[in-house]
Each structure stands twice: as structure tokens, then as C-alpha cells.
C-alpha positions in Angstrom: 80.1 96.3 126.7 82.4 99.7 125.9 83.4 101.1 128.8 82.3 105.1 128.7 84.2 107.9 129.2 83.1 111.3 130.8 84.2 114.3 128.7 83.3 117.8 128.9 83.0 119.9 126.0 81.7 123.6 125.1 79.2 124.8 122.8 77.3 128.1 121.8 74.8 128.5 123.7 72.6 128.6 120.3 73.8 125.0 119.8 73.0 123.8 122.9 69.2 124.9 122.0 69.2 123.2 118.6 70.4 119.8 120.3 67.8 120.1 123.3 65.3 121.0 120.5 66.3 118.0 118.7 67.4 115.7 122.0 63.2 116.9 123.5 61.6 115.9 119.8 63.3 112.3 119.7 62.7 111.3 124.0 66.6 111.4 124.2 69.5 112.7 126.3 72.3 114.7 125.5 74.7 112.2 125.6 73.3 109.9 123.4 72.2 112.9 120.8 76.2 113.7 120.8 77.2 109.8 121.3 75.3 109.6 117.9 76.2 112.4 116.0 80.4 111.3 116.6 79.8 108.3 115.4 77.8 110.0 112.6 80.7 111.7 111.9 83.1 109.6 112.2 81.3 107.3 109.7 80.8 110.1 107.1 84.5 111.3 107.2 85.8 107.7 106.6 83.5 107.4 103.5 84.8 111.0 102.2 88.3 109.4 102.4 87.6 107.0 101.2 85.6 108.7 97.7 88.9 110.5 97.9 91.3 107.4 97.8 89.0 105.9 94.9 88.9 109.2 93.2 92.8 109.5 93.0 93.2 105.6 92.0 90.8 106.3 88.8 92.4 109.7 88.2 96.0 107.7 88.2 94.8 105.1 86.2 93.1 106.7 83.8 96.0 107.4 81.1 96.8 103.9 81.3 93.2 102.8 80.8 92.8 104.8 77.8 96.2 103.4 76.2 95.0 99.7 77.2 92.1 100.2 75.6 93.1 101.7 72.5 96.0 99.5 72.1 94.8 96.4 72.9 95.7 93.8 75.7 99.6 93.4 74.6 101.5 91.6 77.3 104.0 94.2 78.1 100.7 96.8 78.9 99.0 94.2 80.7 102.3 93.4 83.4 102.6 97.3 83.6 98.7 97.6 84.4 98.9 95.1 87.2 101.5 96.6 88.4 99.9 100.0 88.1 97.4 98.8 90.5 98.7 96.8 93.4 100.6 100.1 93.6 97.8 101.9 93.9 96.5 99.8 97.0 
């Protein structure tokens, strides 16, 4: 099991009454509403990074898509498409 770690943090004292509204309605504790909400977090922000990374990759690749398409699947396109995108890894 994960070893826990006591922190201490500070809040408004109108967030504190939205979690123990929150914490009362579900039969919880504090530190499980906030142990939950991290890791909600932390979960969320990894996707957004991750839209981002996939955003830029299709953004970068685009021009060379389009010309690939138009142009056919020569050789010399194809090389400099696979090398287009292990670069973009």
C-alpha cells in the first residue's frame, strides 16, 4: 500500500463549506474528498497535454498530408513522411 503523507494546506473559508457540503452529501472525509479531487486533477491535466501534444503533431503534419495526398505516394514523399513523424514522437 502507498505510504501517506500529512500535508497542511489553506483554503477560503467559502471553499472549505463547499467541500464539507460535498464531503457530508457523499458519507466522506476531507481527506479523501481532496485525495480524490488531486488525482482528479492530475488525471485531467495529463489528458489536456496530451490533446495538446496531438493537436500540434496534426497541425505539423498537416502541409505534408495535404501534398501526399495530392501528389501521390512517390517514394521520396513517403521517406520524408516517415521521417516527419518519428520526429514528431
Amino acid at each position: 500500500m502507498t505510504r501517506t503523507r500529512r500535508i497542511m494546506i489553506s483554503v477560503p473559508s467559502n471553499l472549505l463549506k463547499e467541500v464539507d457540503k460535498a464531503v457530508k452529501e457523499e458519507n466522506g472525509n476531507r481527506s479523501q474528498f481532496i485525495r480524490e479531487a488531486i488525482q482528479m486533477y492530475i488525471l485531467e491535466r495529463k489528458k489536456c497535454m496530451l490533446r495538446e501534444k496531438l493537436k500540434d503533431g496534426y497541425q505539423r503534419m498537416a502541409a505534408l498530408n495535404l501534398i501526399i495526398a495530392e501528389e501521390g505516394s512517390d517514394e521520396i514523399s513517403l521517406d520524408h513522411y516517415e521521417r516527419e513523424l518519428a520526429e514528431a514522437e
